[in-house]
PyMOL Python script that loads the backbone (N, CA, C, O; Angstrom):
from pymol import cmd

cmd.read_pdbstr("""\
ATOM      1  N   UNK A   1       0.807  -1.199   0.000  1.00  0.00           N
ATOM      2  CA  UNK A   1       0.000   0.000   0.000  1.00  0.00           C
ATOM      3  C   UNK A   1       0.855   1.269   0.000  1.00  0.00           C
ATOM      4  O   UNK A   1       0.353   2.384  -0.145  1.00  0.00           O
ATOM      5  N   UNK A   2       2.232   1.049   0.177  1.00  0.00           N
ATOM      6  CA  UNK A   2       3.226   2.046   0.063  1.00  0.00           C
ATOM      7  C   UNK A   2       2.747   3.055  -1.465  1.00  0.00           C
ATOM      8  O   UNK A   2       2.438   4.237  -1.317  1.00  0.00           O
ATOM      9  N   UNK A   3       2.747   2.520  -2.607  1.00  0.00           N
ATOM     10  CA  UNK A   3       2.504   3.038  -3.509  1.00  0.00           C
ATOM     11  C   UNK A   3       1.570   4.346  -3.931  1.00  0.00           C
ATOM     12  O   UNK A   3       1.753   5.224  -4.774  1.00  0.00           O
ATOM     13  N   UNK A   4       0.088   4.013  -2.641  1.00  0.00           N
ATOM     14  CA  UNK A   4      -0.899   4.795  -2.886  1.00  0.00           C
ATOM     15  C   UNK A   4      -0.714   6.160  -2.680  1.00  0.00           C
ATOM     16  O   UNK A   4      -1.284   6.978  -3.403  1.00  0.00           O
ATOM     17  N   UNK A   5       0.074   6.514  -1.707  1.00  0.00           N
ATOM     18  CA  UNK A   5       0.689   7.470  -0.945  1.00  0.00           C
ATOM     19  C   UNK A   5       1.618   8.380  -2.445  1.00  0.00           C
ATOM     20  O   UNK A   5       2.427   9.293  -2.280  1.00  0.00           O
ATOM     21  N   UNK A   6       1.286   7.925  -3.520  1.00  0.00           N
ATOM     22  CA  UNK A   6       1.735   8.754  -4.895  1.00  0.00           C
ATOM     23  C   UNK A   6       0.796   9.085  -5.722  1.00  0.00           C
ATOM     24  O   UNK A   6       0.699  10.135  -6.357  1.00  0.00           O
ATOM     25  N   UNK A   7      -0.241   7.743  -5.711  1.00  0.00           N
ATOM     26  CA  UNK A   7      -1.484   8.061  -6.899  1.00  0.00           C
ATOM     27  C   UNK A   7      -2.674   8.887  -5.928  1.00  0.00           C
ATOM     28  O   UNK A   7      -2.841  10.092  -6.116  1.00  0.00           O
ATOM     29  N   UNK A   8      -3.072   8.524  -5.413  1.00  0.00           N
ATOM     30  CA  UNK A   8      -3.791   9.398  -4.346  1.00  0.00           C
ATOM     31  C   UNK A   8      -3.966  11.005  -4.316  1.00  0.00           C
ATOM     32  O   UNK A   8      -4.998  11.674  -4.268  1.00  0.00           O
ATOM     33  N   UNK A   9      -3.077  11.263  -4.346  1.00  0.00           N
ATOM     34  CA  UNK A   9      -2.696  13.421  -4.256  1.00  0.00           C
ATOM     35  C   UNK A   9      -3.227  13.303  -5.660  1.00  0.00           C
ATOM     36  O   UNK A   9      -4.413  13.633  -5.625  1.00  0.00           O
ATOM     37  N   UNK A  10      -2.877  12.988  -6.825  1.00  0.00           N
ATOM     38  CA  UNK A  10      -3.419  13.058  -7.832  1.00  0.00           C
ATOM     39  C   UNK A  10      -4.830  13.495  -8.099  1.00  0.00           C
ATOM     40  O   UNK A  10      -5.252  14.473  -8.716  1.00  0.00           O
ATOM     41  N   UNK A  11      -5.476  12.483  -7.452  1.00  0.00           N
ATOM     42  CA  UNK A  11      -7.334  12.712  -7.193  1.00  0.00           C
ATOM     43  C   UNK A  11      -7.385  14.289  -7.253  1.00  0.00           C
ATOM     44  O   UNK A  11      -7.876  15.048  -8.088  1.00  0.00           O
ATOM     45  N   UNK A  12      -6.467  14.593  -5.664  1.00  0.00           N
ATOM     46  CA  UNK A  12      -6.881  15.928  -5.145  1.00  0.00           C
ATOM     47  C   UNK A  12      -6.582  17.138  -6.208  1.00  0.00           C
ATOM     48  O   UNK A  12      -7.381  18.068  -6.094  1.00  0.00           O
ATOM     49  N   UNK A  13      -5.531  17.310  -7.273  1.00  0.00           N
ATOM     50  CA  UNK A  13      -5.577  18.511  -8.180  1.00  0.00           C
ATOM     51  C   UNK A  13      -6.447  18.756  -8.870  1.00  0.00           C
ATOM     52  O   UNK A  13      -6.971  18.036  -9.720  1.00  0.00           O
ATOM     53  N   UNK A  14      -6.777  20.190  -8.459  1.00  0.00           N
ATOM     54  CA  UNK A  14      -8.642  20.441  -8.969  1.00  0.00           C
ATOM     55  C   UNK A  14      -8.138  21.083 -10.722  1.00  0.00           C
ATOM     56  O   UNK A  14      -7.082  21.363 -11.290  1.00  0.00           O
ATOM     57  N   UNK A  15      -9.317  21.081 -10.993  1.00  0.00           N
ATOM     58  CA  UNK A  15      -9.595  20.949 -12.531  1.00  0.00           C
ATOM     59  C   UNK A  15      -9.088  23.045 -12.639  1.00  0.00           C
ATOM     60  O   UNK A  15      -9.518  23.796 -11.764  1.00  0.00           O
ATOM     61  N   UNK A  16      -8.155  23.620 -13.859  1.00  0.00           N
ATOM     62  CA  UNK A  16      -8.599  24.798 -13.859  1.00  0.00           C
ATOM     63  C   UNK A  16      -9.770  25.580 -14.311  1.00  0.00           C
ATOM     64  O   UNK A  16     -10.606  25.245 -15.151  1.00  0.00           O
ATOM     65  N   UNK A  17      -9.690  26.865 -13.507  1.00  0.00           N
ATOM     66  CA  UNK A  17     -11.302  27.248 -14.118  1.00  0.00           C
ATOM     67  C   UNK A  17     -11.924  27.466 -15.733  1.00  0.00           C
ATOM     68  O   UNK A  17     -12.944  27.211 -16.373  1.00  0.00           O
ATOM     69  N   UNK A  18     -10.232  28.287 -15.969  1.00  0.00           N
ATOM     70  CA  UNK A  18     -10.359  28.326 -17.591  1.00  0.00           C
ATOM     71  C   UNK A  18     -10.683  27.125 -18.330  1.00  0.00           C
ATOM     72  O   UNK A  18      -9.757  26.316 -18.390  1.00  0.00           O
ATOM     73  N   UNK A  19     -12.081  26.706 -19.079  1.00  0.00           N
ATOM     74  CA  UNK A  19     -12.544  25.523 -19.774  1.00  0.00           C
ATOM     75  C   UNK A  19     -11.316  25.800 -21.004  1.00  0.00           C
ATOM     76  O   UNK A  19     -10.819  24.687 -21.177  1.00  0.00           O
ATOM     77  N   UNK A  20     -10.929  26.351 -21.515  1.00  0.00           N
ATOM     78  CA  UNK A  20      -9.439  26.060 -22.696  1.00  0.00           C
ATOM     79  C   UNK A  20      -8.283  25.244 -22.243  1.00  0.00           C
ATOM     80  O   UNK A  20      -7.494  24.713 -23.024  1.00  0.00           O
ATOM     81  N   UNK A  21      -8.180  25.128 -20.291  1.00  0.00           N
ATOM     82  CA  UNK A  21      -6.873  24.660 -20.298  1.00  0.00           C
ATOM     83  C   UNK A  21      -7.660  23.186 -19.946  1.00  0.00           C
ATOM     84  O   UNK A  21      -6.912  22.209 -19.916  1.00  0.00           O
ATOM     85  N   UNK A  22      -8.834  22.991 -19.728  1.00  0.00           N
ATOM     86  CA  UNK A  22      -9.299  21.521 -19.501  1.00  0.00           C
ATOM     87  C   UNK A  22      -8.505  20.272 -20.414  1.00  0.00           C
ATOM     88  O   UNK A  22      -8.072  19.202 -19.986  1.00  0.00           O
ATOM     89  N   UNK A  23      -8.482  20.724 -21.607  1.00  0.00           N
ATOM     90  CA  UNK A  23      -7.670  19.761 -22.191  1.00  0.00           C
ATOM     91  C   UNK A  23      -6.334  19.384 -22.107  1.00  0.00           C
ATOM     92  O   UNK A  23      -5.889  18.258 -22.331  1.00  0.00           O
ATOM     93  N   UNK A  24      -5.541  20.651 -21.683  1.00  0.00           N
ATOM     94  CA  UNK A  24      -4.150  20.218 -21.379  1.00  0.00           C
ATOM     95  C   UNK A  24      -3.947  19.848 -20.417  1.00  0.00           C
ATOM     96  O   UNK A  24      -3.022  19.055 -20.238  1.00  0.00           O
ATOM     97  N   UNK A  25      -4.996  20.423 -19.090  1.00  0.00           N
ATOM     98  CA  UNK A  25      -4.560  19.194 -17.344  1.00  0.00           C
ATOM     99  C   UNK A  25      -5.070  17.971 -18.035  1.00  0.00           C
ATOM    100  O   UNK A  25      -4.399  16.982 -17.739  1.00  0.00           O
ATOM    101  N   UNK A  26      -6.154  17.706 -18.953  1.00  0.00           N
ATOM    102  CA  UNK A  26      -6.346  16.323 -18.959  1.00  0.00           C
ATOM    103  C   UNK A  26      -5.085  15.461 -19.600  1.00  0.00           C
ATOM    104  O   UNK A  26      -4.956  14.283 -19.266  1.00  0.00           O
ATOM    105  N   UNK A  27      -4.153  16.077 -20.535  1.00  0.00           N
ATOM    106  CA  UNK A  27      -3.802  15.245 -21.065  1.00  0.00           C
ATOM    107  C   UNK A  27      -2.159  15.017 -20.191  1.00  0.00           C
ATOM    108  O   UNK A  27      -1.527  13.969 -20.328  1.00  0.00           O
ATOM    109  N   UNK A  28      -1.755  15.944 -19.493  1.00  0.00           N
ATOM    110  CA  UNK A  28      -0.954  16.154 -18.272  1.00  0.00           C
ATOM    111  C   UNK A  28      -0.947  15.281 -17.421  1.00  0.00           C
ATOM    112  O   UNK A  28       0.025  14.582 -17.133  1.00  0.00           O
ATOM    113  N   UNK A  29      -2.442  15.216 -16.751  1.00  0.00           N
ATOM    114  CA  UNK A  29      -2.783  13.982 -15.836  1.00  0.00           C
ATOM    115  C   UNK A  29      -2.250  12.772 -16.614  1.00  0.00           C
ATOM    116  O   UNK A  29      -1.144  12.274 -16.404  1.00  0.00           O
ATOM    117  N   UNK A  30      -3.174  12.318 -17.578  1.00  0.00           N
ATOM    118  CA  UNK A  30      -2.974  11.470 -18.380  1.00  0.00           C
ATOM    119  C   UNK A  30      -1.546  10.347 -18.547  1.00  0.00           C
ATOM    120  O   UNK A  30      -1.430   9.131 -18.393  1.00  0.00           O
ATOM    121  N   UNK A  31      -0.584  11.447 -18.935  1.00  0.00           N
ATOM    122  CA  UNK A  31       0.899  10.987 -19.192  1.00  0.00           C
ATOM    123  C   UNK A  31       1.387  10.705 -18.252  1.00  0.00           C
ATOM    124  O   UNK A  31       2.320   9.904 -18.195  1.00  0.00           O
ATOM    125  N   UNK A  32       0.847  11.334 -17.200  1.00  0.00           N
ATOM    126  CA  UNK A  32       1.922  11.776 -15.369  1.00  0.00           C
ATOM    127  C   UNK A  32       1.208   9.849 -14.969  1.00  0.00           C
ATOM    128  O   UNK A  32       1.797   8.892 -14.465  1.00  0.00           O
ATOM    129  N   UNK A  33       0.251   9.938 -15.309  1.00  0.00           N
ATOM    130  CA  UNK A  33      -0.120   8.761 -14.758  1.00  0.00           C
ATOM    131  C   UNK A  33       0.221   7.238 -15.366  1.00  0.00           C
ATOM    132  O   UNK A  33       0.399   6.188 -14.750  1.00  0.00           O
ATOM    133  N   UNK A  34       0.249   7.550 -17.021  1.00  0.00           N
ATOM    134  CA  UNK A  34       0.509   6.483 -18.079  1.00  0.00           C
ATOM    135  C   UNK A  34       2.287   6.563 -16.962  1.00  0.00           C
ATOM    136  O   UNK A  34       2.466   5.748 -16.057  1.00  0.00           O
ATOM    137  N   UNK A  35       3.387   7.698 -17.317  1.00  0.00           N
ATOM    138  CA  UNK A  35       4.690   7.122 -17.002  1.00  0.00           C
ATOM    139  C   UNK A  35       4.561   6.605 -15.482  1.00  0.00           C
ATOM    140  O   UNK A  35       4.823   5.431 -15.220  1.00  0.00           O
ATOM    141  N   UNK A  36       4.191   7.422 -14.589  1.00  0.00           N
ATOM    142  CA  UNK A  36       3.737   6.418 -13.178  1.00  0.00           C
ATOM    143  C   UNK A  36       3.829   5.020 -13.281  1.00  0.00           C
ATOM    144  O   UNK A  36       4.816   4.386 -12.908  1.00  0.00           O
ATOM    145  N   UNK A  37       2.810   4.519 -13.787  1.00  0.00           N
ATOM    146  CA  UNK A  37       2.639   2.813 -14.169  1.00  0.00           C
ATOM    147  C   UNK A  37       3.618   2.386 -14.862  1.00  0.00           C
ATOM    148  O   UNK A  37       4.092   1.255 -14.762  1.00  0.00           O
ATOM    149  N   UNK A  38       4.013   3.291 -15.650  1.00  0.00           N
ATOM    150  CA  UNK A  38       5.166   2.058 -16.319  1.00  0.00           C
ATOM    151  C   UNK A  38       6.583   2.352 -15.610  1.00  0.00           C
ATOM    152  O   UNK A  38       7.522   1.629 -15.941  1.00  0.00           O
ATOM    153  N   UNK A  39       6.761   3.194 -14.819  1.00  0.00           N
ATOM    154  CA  UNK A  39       7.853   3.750 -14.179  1.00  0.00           C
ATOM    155  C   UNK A  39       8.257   2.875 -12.669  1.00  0.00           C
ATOM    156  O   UNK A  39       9.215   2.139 -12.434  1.00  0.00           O
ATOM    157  N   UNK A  40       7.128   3.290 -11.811  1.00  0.00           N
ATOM    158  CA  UNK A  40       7.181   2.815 -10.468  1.00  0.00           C
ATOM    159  C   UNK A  40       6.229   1.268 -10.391  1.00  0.00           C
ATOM    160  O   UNK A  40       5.901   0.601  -9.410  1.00  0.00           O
ATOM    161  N   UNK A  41       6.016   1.096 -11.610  1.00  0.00           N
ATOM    162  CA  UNK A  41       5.110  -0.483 -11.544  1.00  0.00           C
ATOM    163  C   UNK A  41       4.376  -0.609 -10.077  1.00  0.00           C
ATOM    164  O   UNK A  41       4.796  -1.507  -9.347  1.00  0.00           O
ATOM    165  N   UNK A  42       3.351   0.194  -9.611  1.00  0.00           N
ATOM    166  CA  UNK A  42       2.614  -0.264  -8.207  1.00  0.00           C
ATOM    167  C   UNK A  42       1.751  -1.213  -8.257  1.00  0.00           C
ATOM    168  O   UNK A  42       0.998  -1.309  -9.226  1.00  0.00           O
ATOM    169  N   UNK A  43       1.694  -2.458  -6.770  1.00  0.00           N
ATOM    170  CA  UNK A  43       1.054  -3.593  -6.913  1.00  0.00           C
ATOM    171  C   UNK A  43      -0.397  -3.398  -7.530  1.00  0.00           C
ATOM    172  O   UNK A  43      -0.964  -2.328  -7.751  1.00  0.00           O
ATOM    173  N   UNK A  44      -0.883  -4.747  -7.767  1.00  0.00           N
ATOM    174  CA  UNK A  44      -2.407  -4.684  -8.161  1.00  0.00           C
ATOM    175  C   UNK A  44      -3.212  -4.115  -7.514  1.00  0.00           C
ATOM    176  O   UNK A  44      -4.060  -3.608  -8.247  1.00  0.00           O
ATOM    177  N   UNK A  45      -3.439  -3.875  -6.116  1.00  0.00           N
ATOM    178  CA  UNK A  45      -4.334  -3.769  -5.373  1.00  0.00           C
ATOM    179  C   UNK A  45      -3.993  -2.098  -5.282  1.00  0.00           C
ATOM    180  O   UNK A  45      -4.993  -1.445  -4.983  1.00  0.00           O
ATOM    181  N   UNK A  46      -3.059  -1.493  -5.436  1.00  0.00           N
ATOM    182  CA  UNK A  46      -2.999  -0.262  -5.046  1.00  0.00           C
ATOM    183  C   UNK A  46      -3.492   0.544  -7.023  1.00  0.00           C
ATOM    184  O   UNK A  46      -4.139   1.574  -7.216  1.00  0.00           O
ATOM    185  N   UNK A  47      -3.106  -0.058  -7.725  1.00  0.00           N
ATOM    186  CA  UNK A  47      -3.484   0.329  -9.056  1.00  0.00           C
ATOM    187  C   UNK A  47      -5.458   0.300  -9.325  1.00  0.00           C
ATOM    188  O   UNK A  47      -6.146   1.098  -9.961  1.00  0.00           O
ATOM    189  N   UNK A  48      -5.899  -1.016  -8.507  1.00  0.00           N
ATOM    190  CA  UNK A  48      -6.923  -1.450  -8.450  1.00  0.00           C
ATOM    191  C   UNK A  48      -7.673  -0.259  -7.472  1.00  0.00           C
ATOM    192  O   UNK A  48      -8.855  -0.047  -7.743  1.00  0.00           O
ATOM    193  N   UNK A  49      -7.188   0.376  -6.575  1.00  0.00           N
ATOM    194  CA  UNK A  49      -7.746   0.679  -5.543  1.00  0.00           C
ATOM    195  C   UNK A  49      -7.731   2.076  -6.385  1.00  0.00           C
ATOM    196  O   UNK A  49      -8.862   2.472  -6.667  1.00  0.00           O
ATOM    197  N   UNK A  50      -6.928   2.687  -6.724  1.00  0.00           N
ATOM    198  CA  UNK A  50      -6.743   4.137  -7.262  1.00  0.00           C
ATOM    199  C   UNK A  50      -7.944   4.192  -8.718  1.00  0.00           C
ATOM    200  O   UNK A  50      -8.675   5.180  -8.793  1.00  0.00           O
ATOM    201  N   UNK A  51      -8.045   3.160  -9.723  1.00  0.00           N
ATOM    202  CA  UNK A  51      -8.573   3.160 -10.575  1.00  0.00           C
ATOM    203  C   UNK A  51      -9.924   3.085 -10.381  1.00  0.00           C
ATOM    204  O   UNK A  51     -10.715   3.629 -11.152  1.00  0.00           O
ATOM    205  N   UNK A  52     -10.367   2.255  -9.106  1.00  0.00           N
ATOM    206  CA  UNK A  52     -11.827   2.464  -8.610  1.00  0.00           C
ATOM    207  C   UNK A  52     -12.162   3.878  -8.330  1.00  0.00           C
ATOM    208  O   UNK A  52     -13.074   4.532  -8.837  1.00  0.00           O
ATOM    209  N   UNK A  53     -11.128   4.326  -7.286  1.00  0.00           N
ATOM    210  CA  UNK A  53     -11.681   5.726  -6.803  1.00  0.00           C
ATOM    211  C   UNK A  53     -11.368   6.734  -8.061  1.00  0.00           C
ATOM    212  O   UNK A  53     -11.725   7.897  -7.874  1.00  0.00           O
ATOM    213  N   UNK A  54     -10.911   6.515  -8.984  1.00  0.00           N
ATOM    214  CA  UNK A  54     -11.136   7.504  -9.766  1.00  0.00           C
ATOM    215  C   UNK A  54     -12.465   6.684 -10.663  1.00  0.00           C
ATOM    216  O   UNK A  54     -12.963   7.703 -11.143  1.00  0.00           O
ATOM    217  N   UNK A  55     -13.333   5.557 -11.186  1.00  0.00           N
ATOM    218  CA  UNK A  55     -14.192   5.069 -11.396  1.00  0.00           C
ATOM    219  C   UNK A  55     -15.346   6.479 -11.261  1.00  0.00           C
ATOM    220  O   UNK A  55     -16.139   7.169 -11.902  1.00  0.00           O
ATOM    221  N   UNK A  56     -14.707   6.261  -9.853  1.00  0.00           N
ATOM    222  CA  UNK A  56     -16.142   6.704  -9.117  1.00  0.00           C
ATOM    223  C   UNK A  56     -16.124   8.122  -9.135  1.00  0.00           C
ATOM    224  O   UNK A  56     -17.172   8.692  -9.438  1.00  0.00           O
ATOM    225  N   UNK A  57     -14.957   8.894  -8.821  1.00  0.00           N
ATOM    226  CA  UNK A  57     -15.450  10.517  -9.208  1.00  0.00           C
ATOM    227  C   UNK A  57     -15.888  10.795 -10.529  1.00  0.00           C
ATOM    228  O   UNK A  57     -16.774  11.545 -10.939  1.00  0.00           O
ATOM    229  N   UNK A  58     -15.181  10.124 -11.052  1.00  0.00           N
ATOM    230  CA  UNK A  58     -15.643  10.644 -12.645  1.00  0.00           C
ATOM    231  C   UNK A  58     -17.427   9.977 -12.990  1.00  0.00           C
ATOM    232  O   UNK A  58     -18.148  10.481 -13.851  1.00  0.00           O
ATOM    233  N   UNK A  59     -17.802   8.914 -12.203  1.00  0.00           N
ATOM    234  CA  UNK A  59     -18.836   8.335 -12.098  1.00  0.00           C
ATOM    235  C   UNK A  59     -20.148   9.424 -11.948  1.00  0.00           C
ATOM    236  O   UNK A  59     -21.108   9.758 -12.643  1.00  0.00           O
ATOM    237  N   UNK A  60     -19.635   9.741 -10.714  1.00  0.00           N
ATOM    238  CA  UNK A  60     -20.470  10.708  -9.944  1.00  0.00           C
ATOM    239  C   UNK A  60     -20.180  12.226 -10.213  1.00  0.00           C
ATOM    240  O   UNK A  60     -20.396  13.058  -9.332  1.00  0.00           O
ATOM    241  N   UNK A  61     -19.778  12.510 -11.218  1.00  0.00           N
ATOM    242  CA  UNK A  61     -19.579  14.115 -11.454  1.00  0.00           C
ATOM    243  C   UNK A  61     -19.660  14.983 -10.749  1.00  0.00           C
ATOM    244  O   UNK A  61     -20.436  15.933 -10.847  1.00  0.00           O
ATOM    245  N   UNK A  62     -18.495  14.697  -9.545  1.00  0.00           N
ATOM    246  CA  UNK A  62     -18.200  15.368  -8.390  1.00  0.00           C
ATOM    247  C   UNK A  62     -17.291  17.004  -9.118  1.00  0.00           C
ATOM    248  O   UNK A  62     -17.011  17.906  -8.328  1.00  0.00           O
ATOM    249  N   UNK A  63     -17.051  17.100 -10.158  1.00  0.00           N
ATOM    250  CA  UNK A  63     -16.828  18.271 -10.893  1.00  0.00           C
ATOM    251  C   UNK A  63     -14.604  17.917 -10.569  1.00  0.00           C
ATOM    252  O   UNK A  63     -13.830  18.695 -11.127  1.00  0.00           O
ATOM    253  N   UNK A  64     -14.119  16.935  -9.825  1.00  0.00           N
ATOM    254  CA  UNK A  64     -12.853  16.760 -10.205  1.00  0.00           C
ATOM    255  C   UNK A  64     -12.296  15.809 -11.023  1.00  0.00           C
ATOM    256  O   UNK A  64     -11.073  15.674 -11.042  1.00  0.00           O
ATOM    257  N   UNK A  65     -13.032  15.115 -11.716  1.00  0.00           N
ATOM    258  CA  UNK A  65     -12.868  14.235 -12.769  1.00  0.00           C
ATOM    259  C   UNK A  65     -11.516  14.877 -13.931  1.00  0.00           C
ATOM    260  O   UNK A  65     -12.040  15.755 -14.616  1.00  0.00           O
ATOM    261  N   UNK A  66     -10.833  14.796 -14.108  1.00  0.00           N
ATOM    262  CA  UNK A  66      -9.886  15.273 -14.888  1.00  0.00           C
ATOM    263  C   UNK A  66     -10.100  14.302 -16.740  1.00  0.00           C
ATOM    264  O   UNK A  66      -9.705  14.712 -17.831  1.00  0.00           O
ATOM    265  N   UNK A  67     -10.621  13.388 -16.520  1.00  0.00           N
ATOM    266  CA  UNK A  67     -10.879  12.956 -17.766  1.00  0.00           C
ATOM    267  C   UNK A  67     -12.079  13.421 -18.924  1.00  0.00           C
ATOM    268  O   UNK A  67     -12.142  13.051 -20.096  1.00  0.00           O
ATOM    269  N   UNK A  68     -12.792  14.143 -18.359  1.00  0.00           N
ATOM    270  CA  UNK A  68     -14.113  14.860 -18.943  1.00  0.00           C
ATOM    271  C   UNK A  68     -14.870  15.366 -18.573  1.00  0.00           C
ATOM    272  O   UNK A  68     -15.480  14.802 -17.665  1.00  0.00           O
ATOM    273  N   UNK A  69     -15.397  16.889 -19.049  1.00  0.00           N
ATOM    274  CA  UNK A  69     -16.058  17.963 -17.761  1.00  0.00           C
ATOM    275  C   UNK A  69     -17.700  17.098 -18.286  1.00  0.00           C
ATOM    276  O   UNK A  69     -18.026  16.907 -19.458  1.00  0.00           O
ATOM    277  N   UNK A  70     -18.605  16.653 -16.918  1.00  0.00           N
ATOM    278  CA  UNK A  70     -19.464  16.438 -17.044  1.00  0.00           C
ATOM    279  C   UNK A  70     -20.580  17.479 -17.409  1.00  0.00           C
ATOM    280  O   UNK A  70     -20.533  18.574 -16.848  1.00  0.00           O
ATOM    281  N   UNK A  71     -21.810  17.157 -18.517  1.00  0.00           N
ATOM    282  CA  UNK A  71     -22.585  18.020 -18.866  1.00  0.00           C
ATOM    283  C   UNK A  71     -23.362  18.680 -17.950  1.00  0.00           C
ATOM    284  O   UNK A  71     -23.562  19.887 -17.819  1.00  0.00           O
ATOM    285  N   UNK A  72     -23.852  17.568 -17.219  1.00  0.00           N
ATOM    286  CA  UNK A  72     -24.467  18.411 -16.281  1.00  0.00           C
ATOM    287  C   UNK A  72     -24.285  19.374 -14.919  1.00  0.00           C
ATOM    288  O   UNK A  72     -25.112  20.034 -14.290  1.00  0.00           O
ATOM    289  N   UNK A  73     -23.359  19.244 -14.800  1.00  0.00           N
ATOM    290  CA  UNK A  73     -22.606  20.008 -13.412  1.00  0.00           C
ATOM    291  C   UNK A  73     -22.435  21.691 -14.004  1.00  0.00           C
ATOM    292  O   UNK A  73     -23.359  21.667 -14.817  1.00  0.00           O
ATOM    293  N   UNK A  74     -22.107  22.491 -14.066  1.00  0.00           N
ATOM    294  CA  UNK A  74     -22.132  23.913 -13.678  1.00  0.00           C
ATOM    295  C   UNK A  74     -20.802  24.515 -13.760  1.00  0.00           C
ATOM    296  O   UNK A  74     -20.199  23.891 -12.887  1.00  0.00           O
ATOM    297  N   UNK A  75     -20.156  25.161 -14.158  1.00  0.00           N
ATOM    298  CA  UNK A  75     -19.092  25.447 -14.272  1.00  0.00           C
ATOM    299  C   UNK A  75     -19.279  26.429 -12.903  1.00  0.00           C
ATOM    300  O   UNK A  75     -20.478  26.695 -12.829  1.00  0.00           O
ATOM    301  N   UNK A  76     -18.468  27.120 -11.694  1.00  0.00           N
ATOM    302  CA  UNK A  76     -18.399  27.791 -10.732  1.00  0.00           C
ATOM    303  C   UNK A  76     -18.836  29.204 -11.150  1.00  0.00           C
ATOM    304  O   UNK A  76     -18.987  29.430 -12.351  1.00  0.00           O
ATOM    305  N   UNK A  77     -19.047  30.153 -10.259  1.00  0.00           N
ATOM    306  CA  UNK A  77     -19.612  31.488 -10.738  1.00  0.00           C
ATOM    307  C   UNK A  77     -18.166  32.163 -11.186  1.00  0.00           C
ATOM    308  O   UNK A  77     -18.183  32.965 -12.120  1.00  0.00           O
ATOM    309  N   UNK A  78     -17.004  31.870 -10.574  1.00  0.00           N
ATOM    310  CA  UNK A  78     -15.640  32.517 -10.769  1.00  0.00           C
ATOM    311  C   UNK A  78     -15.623  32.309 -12.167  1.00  0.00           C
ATOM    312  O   UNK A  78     -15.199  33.355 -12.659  1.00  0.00           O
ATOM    313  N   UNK A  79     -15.882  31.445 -13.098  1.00  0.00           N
ATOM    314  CA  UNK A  79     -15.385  30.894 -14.295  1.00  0.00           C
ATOM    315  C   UNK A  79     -16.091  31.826 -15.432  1.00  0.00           C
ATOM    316  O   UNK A  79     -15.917  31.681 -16.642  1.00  0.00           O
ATOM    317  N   UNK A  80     -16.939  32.832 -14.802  1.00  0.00           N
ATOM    318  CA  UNK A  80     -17.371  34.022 -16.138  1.00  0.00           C
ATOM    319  C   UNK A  80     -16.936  35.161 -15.851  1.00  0.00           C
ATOM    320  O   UNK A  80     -17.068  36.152 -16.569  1.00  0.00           O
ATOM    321  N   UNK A  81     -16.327  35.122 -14.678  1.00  0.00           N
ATOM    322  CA  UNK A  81     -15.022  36.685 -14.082  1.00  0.00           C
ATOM    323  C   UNK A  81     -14.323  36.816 -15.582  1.00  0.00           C
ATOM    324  O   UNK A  81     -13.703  35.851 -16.029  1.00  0.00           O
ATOM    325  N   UNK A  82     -14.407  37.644 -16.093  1.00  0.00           N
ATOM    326  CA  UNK A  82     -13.423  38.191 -17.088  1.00  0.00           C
ATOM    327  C   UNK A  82     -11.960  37.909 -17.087  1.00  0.00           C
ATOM    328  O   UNK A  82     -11.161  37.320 -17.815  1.00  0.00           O
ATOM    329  N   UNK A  83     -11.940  38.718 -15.722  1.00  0.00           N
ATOM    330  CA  UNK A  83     -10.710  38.731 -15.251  1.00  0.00           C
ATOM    331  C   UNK A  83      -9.924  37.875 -14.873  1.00  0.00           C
ATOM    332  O   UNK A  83      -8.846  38.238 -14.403  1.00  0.00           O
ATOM    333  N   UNK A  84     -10.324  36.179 -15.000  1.00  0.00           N
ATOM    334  CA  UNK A  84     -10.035  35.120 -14.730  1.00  0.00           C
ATOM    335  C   UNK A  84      -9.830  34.612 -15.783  1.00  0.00           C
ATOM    336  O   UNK A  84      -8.699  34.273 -16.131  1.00  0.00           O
ATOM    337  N   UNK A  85     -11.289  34.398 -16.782  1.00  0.00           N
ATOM    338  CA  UNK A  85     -10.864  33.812 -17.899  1.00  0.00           C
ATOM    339  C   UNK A  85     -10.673  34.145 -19.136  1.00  0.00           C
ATOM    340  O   UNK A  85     -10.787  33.323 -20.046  1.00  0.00           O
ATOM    341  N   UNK A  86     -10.291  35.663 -19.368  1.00  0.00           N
ATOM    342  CA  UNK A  86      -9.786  36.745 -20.485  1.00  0.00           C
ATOM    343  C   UNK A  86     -11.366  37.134 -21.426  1.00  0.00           C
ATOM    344  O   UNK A  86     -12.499  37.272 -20.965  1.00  0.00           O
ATOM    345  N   UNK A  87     -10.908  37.227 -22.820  1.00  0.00           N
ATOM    346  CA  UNK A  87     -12.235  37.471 -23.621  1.00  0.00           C
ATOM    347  C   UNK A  87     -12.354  36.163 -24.183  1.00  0.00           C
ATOM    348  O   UNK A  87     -13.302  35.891 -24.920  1.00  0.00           O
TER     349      UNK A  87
END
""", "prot")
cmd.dss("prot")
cmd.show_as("cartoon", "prot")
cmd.util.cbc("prot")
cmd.orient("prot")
């Protein structure tokens, strides 16, 4: 279970507000996680255990899913600030 203690924090980096950079944390995550696995090879059960709990956020469109912004959830009120996310 040593392993989890790497994939885990992962979960926690929230999505940015700007919907333009959605695609590049996704594909960021993505790689960070593809070299992970092939890098630090972590047992089954900790790969198993991380791949469920991400199952399930992205399941439940808890809005940190890094693999695809769900339709129905809401983008935050910050995310039409101008001043946040340019013109």
């Amino acid at each position: 279970m040593y392993c989890l203690q790497w994939l885990l924090p992962v979960l926690l980096i929230p999505k940015p507000l700007n919907p333009a950079l959605w695609f590049n944390h996704s594909m960021f995550m993505g790689f960070y996680l593809l070299s992970f696995l092939l890098e630090r090879k972590p047992c089954t059960i900790c790969a198993l255990v991380f791949l469920a709990a991400l199952f399930l956020i992205c399941y439940s469109c808890w809005g940190n899913c890094f693999l695809y912004h769900c339709h129905d959830s809401t983008l935050p009120d910050s995310a039409h600030d101008p001043s946040i996310v340019g013109n």
